[in-house]
Structures are given as structure tokens and as C-alpha cells.
N, C-alpha and C positions, 0 to 999 in steps of 0.2 A: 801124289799131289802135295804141295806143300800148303802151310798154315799159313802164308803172307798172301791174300789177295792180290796185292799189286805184281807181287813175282809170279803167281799164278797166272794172272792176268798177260802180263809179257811171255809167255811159255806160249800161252793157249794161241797169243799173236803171232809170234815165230810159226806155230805149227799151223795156223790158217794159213799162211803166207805160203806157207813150203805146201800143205796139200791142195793149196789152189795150183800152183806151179803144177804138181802133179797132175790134177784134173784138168787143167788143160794139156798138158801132153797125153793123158790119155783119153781128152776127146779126140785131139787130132789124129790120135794115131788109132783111133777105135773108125773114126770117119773112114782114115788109109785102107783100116779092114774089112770096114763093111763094102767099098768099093772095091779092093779084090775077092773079094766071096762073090762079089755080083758078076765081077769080070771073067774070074775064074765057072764060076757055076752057069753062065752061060756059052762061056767055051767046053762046056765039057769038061774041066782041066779037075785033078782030084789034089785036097793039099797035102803035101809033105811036109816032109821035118825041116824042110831048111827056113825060110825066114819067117814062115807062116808059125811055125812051133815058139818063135822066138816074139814073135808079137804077142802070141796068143800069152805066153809064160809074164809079159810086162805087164797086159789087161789084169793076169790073177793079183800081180806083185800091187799094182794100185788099187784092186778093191781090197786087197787086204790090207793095205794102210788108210784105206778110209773105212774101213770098219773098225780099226783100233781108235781113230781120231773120233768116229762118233760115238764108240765105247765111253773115251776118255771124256766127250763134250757131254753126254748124257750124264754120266756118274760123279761130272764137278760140285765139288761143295756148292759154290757161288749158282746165279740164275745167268743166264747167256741170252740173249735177243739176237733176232738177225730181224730186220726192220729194210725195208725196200724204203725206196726215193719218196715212194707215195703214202709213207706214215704206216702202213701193213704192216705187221706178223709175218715174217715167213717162217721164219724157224725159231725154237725157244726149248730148252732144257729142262729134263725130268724138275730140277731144283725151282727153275721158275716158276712153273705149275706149285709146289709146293708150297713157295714164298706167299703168292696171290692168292691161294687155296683153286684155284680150279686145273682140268685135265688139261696136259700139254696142248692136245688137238684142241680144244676150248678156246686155244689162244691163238693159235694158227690163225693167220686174214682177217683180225681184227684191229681197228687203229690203235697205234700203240695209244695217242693222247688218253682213249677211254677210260686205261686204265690209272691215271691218277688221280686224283682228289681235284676237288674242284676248288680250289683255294691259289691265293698268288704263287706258292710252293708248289703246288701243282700243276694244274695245266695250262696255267700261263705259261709257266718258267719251261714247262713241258714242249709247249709249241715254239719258244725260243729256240731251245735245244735241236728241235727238229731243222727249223732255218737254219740253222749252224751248222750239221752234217750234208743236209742238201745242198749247202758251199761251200763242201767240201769240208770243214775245219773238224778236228776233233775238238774232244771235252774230256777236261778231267778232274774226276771228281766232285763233279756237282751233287749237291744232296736236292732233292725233291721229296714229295708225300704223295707218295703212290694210295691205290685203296684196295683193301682186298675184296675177295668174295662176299663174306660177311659184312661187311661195307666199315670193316675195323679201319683205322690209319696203318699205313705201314709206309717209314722214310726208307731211305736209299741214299745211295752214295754211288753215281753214277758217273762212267768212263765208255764212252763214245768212239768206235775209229771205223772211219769210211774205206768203204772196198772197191777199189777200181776194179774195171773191164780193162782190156788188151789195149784199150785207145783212151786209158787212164782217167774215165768218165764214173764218175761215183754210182755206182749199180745199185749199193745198201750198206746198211750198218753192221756193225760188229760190235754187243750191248752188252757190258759186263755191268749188274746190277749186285751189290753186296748190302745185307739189312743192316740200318745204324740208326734201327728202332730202340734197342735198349741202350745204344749209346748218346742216341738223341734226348732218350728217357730221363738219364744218366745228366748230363748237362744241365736237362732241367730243371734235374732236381737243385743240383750244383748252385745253379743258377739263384733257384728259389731259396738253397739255403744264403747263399751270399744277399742275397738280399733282405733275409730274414735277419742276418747277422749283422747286417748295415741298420738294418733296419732298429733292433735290439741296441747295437752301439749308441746310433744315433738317440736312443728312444732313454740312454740311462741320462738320470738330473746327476750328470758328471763329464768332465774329461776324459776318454779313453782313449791313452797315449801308448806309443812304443821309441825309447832316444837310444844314443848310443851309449856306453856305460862310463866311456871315456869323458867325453866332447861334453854331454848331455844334450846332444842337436837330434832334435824332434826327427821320426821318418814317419809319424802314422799318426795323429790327431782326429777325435772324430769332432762332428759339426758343432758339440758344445761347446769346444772351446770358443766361437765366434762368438754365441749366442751368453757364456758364461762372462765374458772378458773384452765379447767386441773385435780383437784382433783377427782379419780374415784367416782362415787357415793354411794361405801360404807363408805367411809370412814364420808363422810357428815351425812351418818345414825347408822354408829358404834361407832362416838367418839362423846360421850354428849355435850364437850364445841366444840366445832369445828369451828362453827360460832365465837365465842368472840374470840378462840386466832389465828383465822388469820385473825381477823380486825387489819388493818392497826394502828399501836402504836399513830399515830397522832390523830384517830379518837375513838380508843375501849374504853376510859373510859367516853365521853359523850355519845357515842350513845349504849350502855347498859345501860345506867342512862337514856336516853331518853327514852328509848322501855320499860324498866321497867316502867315508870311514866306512858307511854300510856297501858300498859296494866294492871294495876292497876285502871286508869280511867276509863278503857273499850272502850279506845278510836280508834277507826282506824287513822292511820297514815301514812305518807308518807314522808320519807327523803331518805338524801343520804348520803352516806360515803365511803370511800377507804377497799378495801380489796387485799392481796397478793396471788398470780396466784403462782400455781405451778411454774414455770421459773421464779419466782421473781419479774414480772411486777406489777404495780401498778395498780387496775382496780376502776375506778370508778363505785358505783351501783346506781340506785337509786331502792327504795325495799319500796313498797307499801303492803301494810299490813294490812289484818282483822281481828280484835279483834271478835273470837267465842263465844257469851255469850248463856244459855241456861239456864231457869228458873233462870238468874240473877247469877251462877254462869259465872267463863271464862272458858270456857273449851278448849280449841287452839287457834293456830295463823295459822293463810294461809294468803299467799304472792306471790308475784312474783318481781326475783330483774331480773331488766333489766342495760345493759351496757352500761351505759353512758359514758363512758370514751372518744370519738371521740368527745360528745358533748361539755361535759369540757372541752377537747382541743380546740375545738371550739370557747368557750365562753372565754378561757384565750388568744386565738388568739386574737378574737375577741374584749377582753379587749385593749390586746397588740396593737392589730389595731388603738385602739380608742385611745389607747396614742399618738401610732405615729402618726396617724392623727392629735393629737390636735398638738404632738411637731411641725409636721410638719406647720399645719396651722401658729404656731404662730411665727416659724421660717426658713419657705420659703422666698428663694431671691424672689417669687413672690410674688406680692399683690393678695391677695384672699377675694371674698368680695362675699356678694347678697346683691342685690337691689332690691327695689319693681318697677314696671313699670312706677309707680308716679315721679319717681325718689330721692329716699332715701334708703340709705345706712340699712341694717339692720344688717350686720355683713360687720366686717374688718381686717384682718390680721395685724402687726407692719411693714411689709414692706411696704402695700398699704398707710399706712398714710405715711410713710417715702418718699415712690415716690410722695406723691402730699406736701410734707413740715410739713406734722403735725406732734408732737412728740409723739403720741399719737393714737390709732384708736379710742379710745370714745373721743377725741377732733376731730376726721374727723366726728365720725358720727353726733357730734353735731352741728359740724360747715355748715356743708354742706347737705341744704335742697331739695335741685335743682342740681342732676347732670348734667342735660342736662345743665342749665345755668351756673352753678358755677366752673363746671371741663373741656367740652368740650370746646374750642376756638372758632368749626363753632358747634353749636346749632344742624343744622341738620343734624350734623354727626351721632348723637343720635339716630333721628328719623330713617336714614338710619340702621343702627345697628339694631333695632328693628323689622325696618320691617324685615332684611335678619332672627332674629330670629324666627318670627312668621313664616313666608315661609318655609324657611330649614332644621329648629332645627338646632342644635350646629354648632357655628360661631368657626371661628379659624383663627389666624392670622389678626384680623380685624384692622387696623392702622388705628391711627388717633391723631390728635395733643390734648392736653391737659393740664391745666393749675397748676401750685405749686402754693402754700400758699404765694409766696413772688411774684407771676406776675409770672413767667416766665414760659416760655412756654418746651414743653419734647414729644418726639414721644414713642407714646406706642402699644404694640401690645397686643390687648386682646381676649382670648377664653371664649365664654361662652355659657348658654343652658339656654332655658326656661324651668322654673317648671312647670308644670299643675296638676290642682284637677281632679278629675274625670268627671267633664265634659267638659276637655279639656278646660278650663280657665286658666291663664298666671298668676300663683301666686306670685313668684319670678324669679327672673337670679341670677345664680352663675357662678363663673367664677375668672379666675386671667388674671393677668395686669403684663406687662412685661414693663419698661425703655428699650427702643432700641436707645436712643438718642445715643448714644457711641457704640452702634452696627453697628447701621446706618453707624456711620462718620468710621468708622472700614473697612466695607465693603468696603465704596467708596474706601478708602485708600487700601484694597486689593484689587479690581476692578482694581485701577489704578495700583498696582503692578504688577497685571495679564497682562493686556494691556501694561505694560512694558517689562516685562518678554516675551509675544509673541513677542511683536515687535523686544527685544533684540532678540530672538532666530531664530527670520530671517533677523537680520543685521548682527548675529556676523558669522565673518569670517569661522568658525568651520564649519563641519556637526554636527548636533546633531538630534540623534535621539531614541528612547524609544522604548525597545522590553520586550517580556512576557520572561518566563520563557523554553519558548521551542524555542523561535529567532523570534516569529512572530513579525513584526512593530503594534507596537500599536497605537498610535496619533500625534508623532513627528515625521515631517520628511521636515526641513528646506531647505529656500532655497540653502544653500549653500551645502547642500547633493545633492540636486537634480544636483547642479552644479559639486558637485566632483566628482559622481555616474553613473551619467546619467539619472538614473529613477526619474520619475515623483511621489509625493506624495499620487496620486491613483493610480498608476501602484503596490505600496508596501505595503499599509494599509492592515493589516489581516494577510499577506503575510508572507514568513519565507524571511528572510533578505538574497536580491540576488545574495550579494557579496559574500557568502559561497554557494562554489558547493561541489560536492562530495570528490572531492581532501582533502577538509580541513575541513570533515566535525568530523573527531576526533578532531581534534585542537578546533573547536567551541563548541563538547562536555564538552573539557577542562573548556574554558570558562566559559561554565554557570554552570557543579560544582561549579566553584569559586567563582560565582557569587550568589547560593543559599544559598553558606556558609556565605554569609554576610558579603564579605570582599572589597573590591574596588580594582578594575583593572589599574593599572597607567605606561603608557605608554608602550604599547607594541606591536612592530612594524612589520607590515602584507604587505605583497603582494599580492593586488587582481586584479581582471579584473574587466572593467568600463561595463557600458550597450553594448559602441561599441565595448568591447572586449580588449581593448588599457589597458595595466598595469599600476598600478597605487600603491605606498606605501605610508601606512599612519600609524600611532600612535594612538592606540586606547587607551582612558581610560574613565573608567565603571565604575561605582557604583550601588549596588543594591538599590529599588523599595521596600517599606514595608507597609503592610496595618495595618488598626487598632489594630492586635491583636500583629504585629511585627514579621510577617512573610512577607519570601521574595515573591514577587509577578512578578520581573520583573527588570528592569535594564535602566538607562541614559547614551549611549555611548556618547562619543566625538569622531572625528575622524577629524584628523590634518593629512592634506596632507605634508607627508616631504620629496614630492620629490625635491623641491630647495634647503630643508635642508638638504638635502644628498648633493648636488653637493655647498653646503657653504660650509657645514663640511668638505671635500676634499679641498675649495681651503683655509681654514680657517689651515686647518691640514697642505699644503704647504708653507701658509702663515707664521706661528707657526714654521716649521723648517728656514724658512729664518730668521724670529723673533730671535730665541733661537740665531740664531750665532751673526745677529747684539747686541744682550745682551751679547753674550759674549765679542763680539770687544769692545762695551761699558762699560762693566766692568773692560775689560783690561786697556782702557782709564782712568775709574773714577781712581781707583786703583794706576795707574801711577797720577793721578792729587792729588790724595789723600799725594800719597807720598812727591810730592811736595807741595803742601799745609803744609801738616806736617811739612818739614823743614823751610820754608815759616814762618812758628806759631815758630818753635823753633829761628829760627835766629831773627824774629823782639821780640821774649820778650828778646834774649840776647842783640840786640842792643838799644831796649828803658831802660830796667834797669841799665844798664852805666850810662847814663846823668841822672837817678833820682838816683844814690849811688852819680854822682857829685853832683848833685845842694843839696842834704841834707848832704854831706862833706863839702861844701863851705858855708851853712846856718850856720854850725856849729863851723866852723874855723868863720868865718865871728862876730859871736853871742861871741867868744870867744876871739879876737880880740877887739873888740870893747869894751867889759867887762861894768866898771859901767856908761859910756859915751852914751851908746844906751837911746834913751827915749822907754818910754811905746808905743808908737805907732810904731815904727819900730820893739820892739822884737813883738809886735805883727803881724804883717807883716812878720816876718822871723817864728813867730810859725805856720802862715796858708801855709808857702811856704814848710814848714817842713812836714807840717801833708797830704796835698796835694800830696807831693811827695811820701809818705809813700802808700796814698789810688792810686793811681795812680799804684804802684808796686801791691797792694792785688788785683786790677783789671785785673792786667795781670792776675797774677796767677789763678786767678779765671776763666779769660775768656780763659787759658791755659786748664783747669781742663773742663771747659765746652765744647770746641773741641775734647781735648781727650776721654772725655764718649761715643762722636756716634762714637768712632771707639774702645773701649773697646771690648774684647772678653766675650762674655755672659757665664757663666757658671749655668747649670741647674742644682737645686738639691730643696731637702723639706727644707722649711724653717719652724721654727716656731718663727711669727711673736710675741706672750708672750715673749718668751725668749730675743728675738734679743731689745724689747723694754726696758725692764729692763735693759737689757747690757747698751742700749746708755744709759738712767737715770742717770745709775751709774757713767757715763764717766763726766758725765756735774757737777758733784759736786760743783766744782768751782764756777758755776755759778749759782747753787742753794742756796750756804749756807750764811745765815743771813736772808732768804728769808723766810716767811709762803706761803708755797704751800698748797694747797687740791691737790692731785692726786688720778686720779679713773680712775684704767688699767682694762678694762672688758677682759672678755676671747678672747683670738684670736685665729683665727683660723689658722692653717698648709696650707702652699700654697706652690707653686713650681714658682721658680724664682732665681734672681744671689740674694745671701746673701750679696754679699759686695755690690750692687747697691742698693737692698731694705736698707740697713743700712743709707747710703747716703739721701735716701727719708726719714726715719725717724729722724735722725740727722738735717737734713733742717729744717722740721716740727715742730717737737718740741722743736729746738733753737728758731724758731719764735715765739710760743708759750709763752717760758721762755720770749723771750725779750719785747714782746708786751704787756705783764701781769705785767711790773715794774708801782710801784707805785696801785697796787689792794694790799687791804689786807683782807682776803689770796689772792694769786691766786689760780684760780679754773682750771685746767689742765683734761681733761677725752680723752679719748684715748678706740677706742671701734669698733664696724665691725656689719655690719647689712646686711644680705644675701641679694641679689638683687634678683635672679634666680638661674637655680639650677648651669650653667656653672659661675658664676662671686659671690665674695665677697665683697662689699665694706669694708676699713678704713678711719676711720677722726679721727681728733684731734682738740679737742674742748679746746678753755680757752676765759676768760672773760675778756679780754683786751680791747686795743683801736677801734677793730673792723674797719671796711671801707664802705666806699657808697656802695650800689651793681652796683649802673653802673659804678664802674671802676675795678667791678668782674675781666672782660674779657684782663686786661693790667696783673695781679698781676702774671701770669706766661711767661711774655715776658723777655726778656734777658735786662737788665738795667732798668727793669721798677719796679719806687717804688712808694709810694704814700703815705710816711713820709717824713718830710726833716733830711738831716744824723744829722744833731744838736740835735732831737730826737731821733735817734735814728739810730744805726751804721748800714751798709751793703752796699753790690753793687749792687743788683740786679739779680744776679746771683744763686741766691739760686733756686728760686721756678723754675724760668727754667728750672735748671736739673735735679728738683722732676720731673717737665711734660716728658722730655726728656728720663728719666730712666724707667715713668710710661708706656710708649709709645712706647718703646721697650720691655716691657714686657705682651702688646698688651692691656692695659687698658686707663680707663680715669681719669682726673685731673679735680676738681672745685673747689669753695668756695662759701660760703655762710655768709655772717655777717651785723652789723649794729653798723654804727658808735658810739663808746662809749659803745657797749654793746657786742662785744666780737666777732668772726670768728669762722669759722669751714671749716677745708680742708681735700676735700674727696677726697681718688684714688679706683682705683678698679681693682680688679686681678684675673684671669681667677681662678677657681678652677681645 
């Protein structure tokens, strides 16, 4: 027998074939013999050797070849079936019995279907097979799930061939069964490991690739790459270059150069480089990679890219971190340092040397061998430090005095932690060092503001008290509330504020919108009830409460009791009508005194300018008389009596012209002060020419005021100016306006004349006061007075500014 089933199988077919041939000639020709045995043995007739011997010799020759065929069918490796038209057993092989576990005879006249598994592989596909031989057709090689004795599974691999009768009608089967249990088994496993291995591939946070070594065109990509990059996974195995044109343009022409060089070498390698995600993201990979060689050719590359990209972030954080770390370290207001236990400095920031005087932190480390001795002031503040180290781990806030480079002493507050190795030994302290000298002194300085502030807040006359945002009292609540309210300060704390009852509890709605709007409440005046019930009005004003972020939180009322400032205002309002008439009866008076006054002023300038027109007619009659008989010292005597009487008349007039201004009628209108300055300029010709002037008129601004009085202030001004500047060459004259605020403009007029002391500032706009003698220089007095007078009805101020021999400057100022 051979070891190929299928060859075995075609053998066993030829040989059924041929001893069916056989069996039928030796039925017929057994039939030929039993009918001459009958024929003969009823004639009497005895057989001989002629044709009787030669039959009889064919009958042995055929059962002796069907005893070797059933030899050879019984002793077949394989199991054999012979299955009739009606699904029966007829005949079946030592082996079959074997396979199934029961006795040949056991299977004889049983429906083949029985024996397989009751499953689609079985006696479904089973009872197909049977309709397919009952129409004639053979099978080959169907696998089914047969069941054994033991009700174990057992597959097959089944081949089917139908056996005609003489009139070519399908009689039965002819069933070669072979077991491809342990190759089914086998598969299985195959099966489950490939799926295990898919399973595994798919299952790593990577790419797992296989390209060519040449090309680098993908043949094996597992499902990450979709899910890593987005691009379906055919396209990674349909487009050759795929790999090189979506590497990232920064990276694809060295790392093709690089993978080329390593696979060329036959090198495995591992790097990383950028590639572009379906959405445009930028992925970091890094892609690790075996060089295939095979009898010293390279036959592939297998790899796996996994995705770095979180790491890289990581690592440029990371980087990023370490900068700012270092910036930080190097330019924190804190000093930052480690120390060894020994006490030496191993690292130091620029502000740690800074806070102890060095310019330098490698001159602190060098300088300073001994912190405990050289930096601390008490030694054992050191050792205390230390220990709270060792005990607690990380110290915070630890104060304590410390010394600078130049002696002097600084309060510092420092945090720090002990390093340890691994067997809990104290390698280093790190930590920063804060200057609190100036915090320190800060504090106390706000400490004592605080304690000003409460103490103020329960001496000042007010209530004052702090509510949230819904009216509850939060922490203030002074005495003088307690005294205007009734309620005690634990009676209200928590509490919604007990001066609003139901009555007015829209009104205090009002309130605190206005109040979350961020705006302040300023005086507005309530009528409440006291604890005992007793009315009481007061003037509230609020401002809101803002926490760190500059949200309102809450509010600081005042509350001013104005119940006696109701009954002032009443008799102040009484008072006020009685006022207003006595002002008018007073007005009527001044008015009436005024008018007298004024003829007063006109009759004594008419009756003093008579005797000075006499005595300068009689100087002159007198001068004129006398003729060439006078000596020099008498005309001179008649010239001071002369010029005397002259300044005597311009004094009236003047102190005429100065009465008459406070009772001038004001007329309001826009001036422009440019314009009106030129004007006067122009007027003074006379008194400019022969003269080198510098003049420098800056812009002036438009005011509202009487034109003819502001002319008069300008006219004054800068006649003094002109006259005070004789004998400078040039004279320097500026004239200019410098905003004060937004309601007021200043003007001055600046020249570089004789200038004046400044402590006799305060005379230079009094009426006859001068502070030249008139032999220097002419006037009465009366000028800058009526500057001040004019300025001062136009609701501004008058001053000067100068220094002797070096020039003046007079300022007025006027409302805008």
C-alpha cells in the first residue's frame, strides 16, 4: 500500500472495477453451473474433466482473487464505506471501525447520516452528499465532522464514487474516508495563531511595516498606520514612493540618504524624523528598522514606526523648561542656592549674591566658606534650621538675621528641603532666600495703619458699616452705628441689615444693582426705624467692595445721621430769607454810599486840580518875571515845584481811573488775547522806536472776559515791561500762556530788565507802591493795582516772579 491516500484511493478503484468485472462473470458462469449440475444430475450423467473441470478451475481462480481484494480492503490504512442508494451500511473496513471506535459489524445497516455530528459540517453537508451520489455524481474531497463512539469530534476528508449495475443504474457507494482531525486541528491552530499575530500587530501603539530595500514601496503595513497618520492602508501599499513624498520637506532628503547608507551597509537602524498626517499635522516617528540579509544578499526591510510626537513635545517642553528654569534661576528676585551640610555654598543665583553684597555669585561662593559663621549673625540659628530640616522635610518661611558683605545686618525669610541618596543621607539643601528687611518695616507700617484705621473707624462720628452683595453685615459695624441704630455688633454680623424691612425692600434691591454695577452711592437720604422703633433719617453713601479678579463682592456704607441737619437747614433756610433782605437793605446803602462817594472822588479831584493849575501858573508867571535875574538854584526849585504839581494832577487822575474800575460795568464777550496784544504793540510805537527789542508773542489762547479791562491789564504789563528794559541791548520782551488745569489759563510777560527782590513780590501790586525811585524811572503806582483789580474781577490771580538785575515775569490767570 502506498502512503498517498488519493493514489491508494485510485488503486483500490481500478481493483473494484476489475473484481466487479470478475463477479459478474463468475455469477454467470456459476448460474451456467448450477444449471448443468441440475441438468446433468437429473440425467444421470457423471462430470468429467472436459469443460466441467475448466469451470470448476475459473470459480477457485475468482474466489481466490476476491479473497486477496478483501484481504487488501480489510488491512487498508484508510476507512472504506460501501453505502447503498438508501443511505445503509453495507459494507465497511476493519479501519472504519477503528476510526469511529465501534465493531465493523456495529456499522453494517446503519444510516450512514447517524454517524456524523449534528452540526452544518455534518449532517447537513452529510445528507447533501448523499443526494449527490443518489444522482449519480461523485465527490471529491469534502471535509465533514463525523462523531465518534465516545461522542468525540472526528473530521474527514471525503471521496465518494458511485457503482453501477449492468444497466448502469447506481446500486451504491464506494466511500473512502481519511482523518484530517489533526490537520483540521493544525489549521486551527494556524489559524488562531494568524489571528493572534494580527491581532498582536494591530494591538502595538506603532506602525508594523515590511518595504522593499530598493524602492522603499510598502508590501505589509498594519492597521496603525491609518489610525497613526490617517492615510487608508492601501494607499501606503499602491503608491511605490509614498513613504519619501510625505516625509516632512525638513527631514526627506537626509533621511532617504540616511536609510539608503544603512541599507547598503546591511545595517539595522533606528532614527527619527517628521512625517505629514492626513489633516496636515506634523507627526513625529521614530521608525526602527531590520535590514533582511539572506545568503549575504538584502532582501527587505521590516520596522515599526511608533509615535513620538507627545515625546518631542515633551522633550522641547522639557528643553523649554530647562531654559526657563536656568532664566529663571539666574534672574529671580530670589536668591537660590544649595548648600552642603558642612556649610558651603555649591550653587548660587545673582540675586543671592546681591542680597548678601557680592557682585558676583562665584565671588559669594568663593568667598564664603562657613555659612553658619560668615552669613548667620546668631550661629545657632543655623543649627536650628537644620534640625527643623532633618525632622520635617521642607522648611518655609524660616526667619532669621543675616549678614552683607559690608557688616550690615537684613531679615530674610528662607525655604528649603533636604536632598537625600538613597540611603536617606542628607546630600545637599536647596532652597531661596527672600530680603523681608523692607517687608518687615512695610508690614509694621501697615499693621499700624490697620490699627489706625479700626481705631479711626470706631472714633469717627459716622456709622460705618460693610455689607455683601445680598445686604448681609459682614465685619464692620462701629460704634457709632451701634449708637445711631440701636443694634449691637453681634446682634448684625451675618445678618441682612435690620434697618430695611419689607417696606423698602425694593428700594434696597435698587441699591445693590448700583452697587454691583461698580458705581458709588453718594448721599442719599433714607428714613428708617431704630432698634426701639423711634424714626430716624440719615444720608447714605456706598461704595462697592472688589476682590482680586475686580469683581464686585460687597460694599462700605456711611450713614450720617441728618436729623439736626434737617432742622439747620430749616432755620439756616429762615435764616437765608432774613439774610437775603438785610443784603438787600445793604445794598441799597452801599449803593447810596457809593454814589456819594463817587461825587466825593469827582468834587475833590475838581477842587485839588485848581491850586495845582495855580501854583504851576504862578511857577510860571513867577520863572517869567524874574527872567535872567533868577539864579540856578531857585529855577531849580521852581522846576521841582513845577514837575511836582504836574505828578500830583497824574495822581489824581490815576487814582480817579482806579475808583472808577470797581464800579465799571463788565461786559462779557470772546476775547482773543493774540489779537488784542498786537493791537496794544502797535499803540506804543512811540515808545518803541529807536529801541532794539527781541519780541516773542507765543500763541494765545481765546478767553471770555471784558476787552476793554483785559486791554488795560495788557497796556499796564507791557508799558512796564518797555520801561523797565531801557538801557538792555536788545530788549528781550516774550509774552506767552501755559495751561494750569483744564478750568484756568495762565499769561505772563516776561522781559529782561531791572528785575526786583522777591520779598518785596507782595508790595508790587498795592496802590502807590513802587520799588524804583521816579528819577529812575517815571509812574505812580497805580498801574499793577488795577492789573490785580481788573484780574480779580474777572475771578483770577496776579503775581510776579524776578531777580534783581536779571529781569521779571507777571502772571495773571483767567478762567477758560
Amino acid at each position: 500500500m502506498t502512503d498517498n491516500p488519493l493514489a491508494e484511493l485510485t488503486i483500490l478503484r481500478e481493483r473494484v472495477r476489475e473484481l466487479a468485472r470478475e463477479n459478474a462473470e463468475w455469477r454467470q458462469a456459476n448460474e451456467r453451473l448450477q444449471h448443468e449440475l441440475t441438468r446433468r444430475h437429473s440425467s444421470g450423467e457423471t462430470p468429467t474433466e472436459g469443460p466441467w473441470n475448466e469451470r470448476v478451475g475459473a470459480l477457485e481462480a475468482l474466489r481466490e482473487s476476491e479473497m486477496r481484494f478483501r484481504d487488501l480492503y480489510e488491512n487498508a490504512p484508510n476507512a472504506y464505506f460501501s453505502v447503498g442508494r438508501d443511505g445503509f451500511i453495507r459494507m465497511c473496513n476493519r479501519r472504519a471501525g477503528e476510526l469511529l471506535g465501534y465493531p465493523p459489524a456495529d456499522l453494517v445497516g446503519r444510516p450512514v447520516t447517524d454517524l456524523y455530528a449534528d452540526t452544518p459540517q455534518g449532517k447537513e453537508k452529510a445528507g447533501r452528499i448523499l443526494r449527490r451520489f443518489q444522482a449519480g455524481e461523485s465527490v471529491r474531497d469534502e471535509e465533514l465532522e463525523m462523531q465518534k463512539a465516545d461522542g468525540s469530534p472526528l473530521w474527514i476528508s471525503l471521496t465518494v464514487d458511485a457503482v453501477r449495475d449492468a444497466q448502469g443504474q447506481v446500486v451504491e457507494s464506494r466511500s473512502l474516508v481519511v482523518d484530517i482531525t489533526e490537520r483540521k486541528r493544525a489549521e486551527a491552530l494556524l489559524r488562531q495563531a494568524h489571528q493572534d499575530y494580527e491581532i498582536l500587530v494591530n494591538s502595538i501603539d506603532g506602525i508594523v511595516w515590511q518595504a522593499d530595500p530598493q524602492t522603499f514601496a510598502f508590501s505589509f503595513v498594519s492597521r496603525q498606520a491609518e489610525r497613526l497618520l490617517g492615510y487608508p492602508a492601501e494607499r501606503w501599499l499602491t503608491e511605490p514612493a509614498f513613504w519619501i513624498n510625505h516625509l516632512h520637506a525638513d527631514d526627506r532628503e537626509w533621511a532617504v540618504e540616511y536609510c539608503t547608507q544603512a541599507v547598503r551597509e546591511g545595517r539595522d537602524h533606528d532614527f527619527e524624523y517628521q512625517m505629514l498626517a492626513a489633516d496636515g499635522r506634523v507627526v513625529w516617528l521614530r521608525d526602527i528598522v531590520t535590514v533582511v540579509v539572506e545568503q549575504g544578499l538584502t532582501t527587505g526591510l521590516r520596522g515599526i514606526m511608533v509615535d513620538v510626537t507627545e515625546r518631542k513635545g515633551a522633550e522641547e517642553a522639557l528643553k523649554q523648561a530647562e531654559e526657563r528654569y536656568r532664566r529663571l534661576f539666574a534672574n529671580a528676585a530670589e536668591g537660590i542656592f544649595l548648600s552642603t551640610p558642612g556649610g558651603r555654598y555649591l550653587s548660587a543665583n545673582q540675586a543671592l549674591a546681591e542680597i548678601h553684597g557680592y557682585d558676583s555669585p562665584e565671588e559669594l561662593i568663593a568667598a564664603v566658606a562657613d555659612i553658619r559663621g560668615q552669613i548667620y549673625v546668631h550661629p545657632e540659628e543655623r543649627i536650628r534650621f537644620q534640625n527643623q530640616l532633618a525632622a520635617q522635610g521642607p522648611v518655609r518661611g524660616f526667619l532669621t538675621e543675616v549678614y552683607r558683605r559690608d557688616g550690615s545686618k537684613i531679615l530674610v525669610s528662607i525655604n528649603a528641603r533636604a536632598v537625600r541618596d538613597a540611603k536617606g543621607v542628607i546630600e545637599h539643601y536647596e532652597g531661596s532666600v527672600e530680603d523681608i528687611t523692607e517687608r518687615k518695616r512695610y508690614e509694621e507700617i501697615l499693621h499700624r495703619a490697620n490699627e489706625t484705621l479700626r481705631a479711626t473707624l470706631e472714633a469717627a462720628p459716622v456709622a460705618i458699616i460693610d455689607l455683601d452683595l445680598e445686604g448681609r453685615v459682614k465685619s464692620i459695624w462701629n460704634a457709632a452705628a451701634e449708637q445711631l441704630l440701636g443694634w449691637s455688633r453681634d446682634e448684625v454680623l451675618g445678618k441682612f441689615l435690620p434697618t430695611v424691612d419689607e417696606e423698602h425692600a425694593e428700594e434696597f434691591a435698587l441699591f445693590r444693582s448700583w452697587i454691583r454695577s461698580g458705581k458709588s452711592f453718594l448721599g442719599k437720604d433714607v428714613v428708617r426705624r431704630r432698634k426701639d422703633g423711634s424714626p430716624i433719617e440719615y444720608s447714605i453713601y456706598a461704595a462697592p467692595e472688589y476682590d482680586a479678579e475686580g469683581r464686585a463682592i460687597g460694599n462700605i456704607a456711611v450713614l450720617v445721621d441728618i436729623t439736626e441737619r434737617r432742622r439747620a437747614e430749616e432755620e439756616i433756610r429762615r435764616l437765608n430769607l432774613d439774610l437775603e433782605q438785610r443784603v438787600k437793605d445793604r445794598t441799597a446803602q452801599l449803593e447810596e454810599a457809593n454814589r456819594d462817594l463817587e461825587g466825593f472822588v469827582y468834587s475833590i479831584s475838581h477842587d485839588l486840580r485848581a491850586p495845582l493849575r495855580h501854583i504851576d501858573g504862578f511857577i510860571d508867571q513867577l520863572r517869567q518875571g524874574l527872567g535872567p535875574a533868577v539864579d540856578d538854584r531857585s529855577r531849580r526849585y521852581m522846576t521841582k515845584i513845577s514837575l511836582a504839581a504836574n505828578r500830583m494832577g497824574t495822581l489824581i487822575d490815576d487814582l480817579l481811573s482806579f475808583a472808577r474800575m470797581g464800579r465799571h460795568e463788565m461786559t462779557w464777550t470772546e476775547v482773543a488775547l493774540g489779537e488784542l496784544v498786537q493791537e496794544v504793540i502797535a499803540e506804543m510805537g512811540a515808545e518803541t522806536e529807536g529801541r532794539r527789542i527781541h519780541w516773542q508773542i507765543n500763541e494765545l489762547p481765546l478767553v471770555r472776559g471784558d476787552r476793554a479791562m483785559l486791554r488795560v491789564v495788557l497796556v499796564n504789563l507791557i508799558a512796564n515791561a518797555l520801561k523797565f528794559t531801557r538801557g538792555r541791548e536788545p530788549a528781550e520782551i516774550e509774552i506767552g500762556c501755559r495751561p494750569e488745569a483744564e478750568k484756568e489759563v495762565v499769561v505772563f510777560v516776561r522781559d529782561n530788565g531791572v528785575g526786583f527782590e522777591m520779598k518785596y513780590a507782595d508790595k508790587l501790586f498795592g496802590v502807590f507802591q513802587r520799588l524804583h525811585r521816579a528819577e529812575e524811572f517815571e509812574g505812580t503806582g497805580i498801574g499793577l493795582a488795577n492789573v490785580r483789580r481788573i484780574i480779580r474781577r474777572h475771578g483770577g490771580r496776579t503775581w510776579a516772579e524776578g531777580q534783581e538785575k536779571q529781569g521779571a515775569t507777571f502772571y495773571f490767570s483767567l478762567r477758560t
